[in-house]
N, C-alpha and C positions, 0 to 999 in steps of 0.2 A: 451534443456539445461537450468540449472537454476544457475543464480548466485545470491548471497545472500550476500549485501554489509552493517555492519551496518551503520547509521548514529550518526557520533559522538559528534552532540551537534544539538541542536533545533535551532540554524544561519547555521550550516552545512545544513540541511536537508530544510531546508527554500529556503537557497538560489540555492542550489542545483535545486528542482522542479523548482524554479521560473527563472532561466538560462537557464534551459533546455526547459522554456515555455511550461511547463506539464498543469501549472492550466491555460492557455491562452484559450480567445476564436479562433474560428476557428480549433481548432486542428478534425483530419479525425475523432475521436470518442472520446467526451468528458470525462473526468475522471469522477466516478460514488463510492459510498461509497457501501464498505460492511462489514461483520459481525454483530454479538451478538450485541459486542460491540459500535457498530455506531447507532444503533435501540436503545439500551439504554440510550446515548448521544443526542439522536431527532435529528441523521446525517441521511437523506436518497438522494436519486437521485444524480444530478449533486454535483461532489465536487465545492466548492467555497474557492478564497484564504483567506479572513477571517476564516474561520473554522480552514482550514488545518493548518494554522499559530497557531491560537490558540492550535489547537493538538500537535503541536510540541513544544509550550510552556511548556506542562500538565496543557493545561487553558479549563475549558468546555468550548465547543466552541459556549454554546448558552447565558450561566451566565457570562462565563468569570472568575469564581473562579475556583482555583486549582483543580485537579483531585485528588491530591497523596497529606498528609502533609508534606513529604521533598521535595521539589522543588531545584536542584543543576544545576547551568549553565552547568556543564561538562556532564551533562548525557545523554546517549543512547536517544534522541529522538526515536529512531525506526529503520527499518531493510527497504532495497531496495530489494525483490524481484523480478529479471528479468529473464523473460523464453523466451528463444526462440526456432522457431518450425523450426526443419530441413531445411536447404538450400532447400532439393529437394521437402518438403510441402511447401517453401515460393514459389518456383517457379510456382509447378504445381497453386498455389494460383493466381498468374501472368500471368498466361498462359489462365488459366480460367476463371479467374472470377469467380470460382463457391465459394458462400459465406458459405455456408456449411461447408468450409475448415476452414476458418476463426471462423467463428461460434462454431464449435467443440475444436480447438481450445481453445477459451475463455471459454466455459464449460469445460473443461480439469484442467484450471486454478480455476478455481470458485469450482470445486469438491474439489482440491487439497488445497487450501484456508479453505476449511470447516471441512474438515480431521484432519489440524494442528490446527484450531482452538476449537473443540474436546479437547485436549492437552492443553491448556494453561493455563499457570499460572501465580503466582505473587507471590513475595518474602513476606513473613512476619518476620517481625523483629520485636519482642517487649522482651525487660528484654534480658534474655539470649537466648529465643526460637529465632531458625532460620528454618523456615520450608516454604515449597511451597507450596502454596495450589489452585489445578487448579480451574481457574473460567469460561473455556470452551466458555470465549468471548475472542476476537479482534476485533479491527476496522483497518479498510484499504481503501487506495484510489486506486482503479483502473484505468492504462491509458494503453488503446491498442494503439499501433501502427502499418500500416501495411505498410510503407515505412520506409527506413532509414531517420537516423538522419543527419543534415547537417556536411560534412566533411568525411562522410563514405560512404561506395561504392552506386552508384547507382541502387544496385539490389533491389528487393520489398523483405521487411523480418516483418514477424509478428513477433511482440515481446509484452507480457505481461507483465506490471509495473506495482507492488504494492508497495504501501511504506505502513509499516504495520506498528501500534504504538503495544506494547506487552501488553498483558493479562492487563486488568484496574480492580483494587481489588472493582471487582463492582459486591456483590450476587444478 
């Protein structure tokens, strides 16, 4: 299943990860950068919360200058993408142990991640032109989980979170 939540300001999406102790050390499988997008920005490996803060500001997260020339506090920081893998694949996952499950999984995610990004675009706005024009990158943080979160049932559930910043008018 995939749900697909935007985030509606760069302190929402902020505080959001950092509550839910997505970029914390210690978590079962660290958050890890992907796309076009993140290779263009010199994001690779482990996500770290400097960066990620900075992405949701639209700050580069290596210069620290803006990404975009309108910078608006109300805007779309980015999209929550979370997939989760059938009750009875979290189980057999539980029951097993076999990481294969989990594994395929996360490539399921990572194909499907590459497919949208394919597609993506960015608004241009200049004079009276209003057109989209794909630039086939995103960047995204990755955090698997294969327990539940606290407060939720104690079954084992794979779930894949990306929080994904949109298309960066970057040819």
């Amino acid at each position: 299943m995939l749900n697909v939540t935007p985030q509606r300001s760069p302190e929402a999406a902020k505080s959001y990860f950092a509550k839910s102790d997505y970029l914390s050390e210690g978590q079962e499988l660290v958050g890890n950068w992907g796309g076009k997008g993140a290779a263009l920005l010199g994001l690779s490996g482990t996500v770290e919360k400097k960066a990620f803060d900075r992405l949701c500001d639209n700050l580069h997260p290596q210069t620290g200058r803006p990404l975009t020339p309108i910078n608006r506090s109300n805007r779309r920081a980015g999209y929550d993408f979370t997939w989760s893998a059938p009750k009875s694949v979290s189980v057999v996952h539980a029951l097993t142990g076999d990481e294969r499950i989990a594994d395929a999984f996360r490539q399921s995610i990572r194909d499907t991640m590459c497919e949208m990004e394919a597609d993506m675009q960015t608004r241009v706005r200049k004079g009276r032109s209003q057109n989209d024009r794909t630039t086939g990158n995103m960047v995204w943080a990755e955090f698997v989980h294969l327990t539940s979160r606290p407060g939720r049932s104690k079954a084992t559930v794979i779930t894949g979170r990306r929080c994904s910043r949109p298309a960066l008018p970057i040819d």
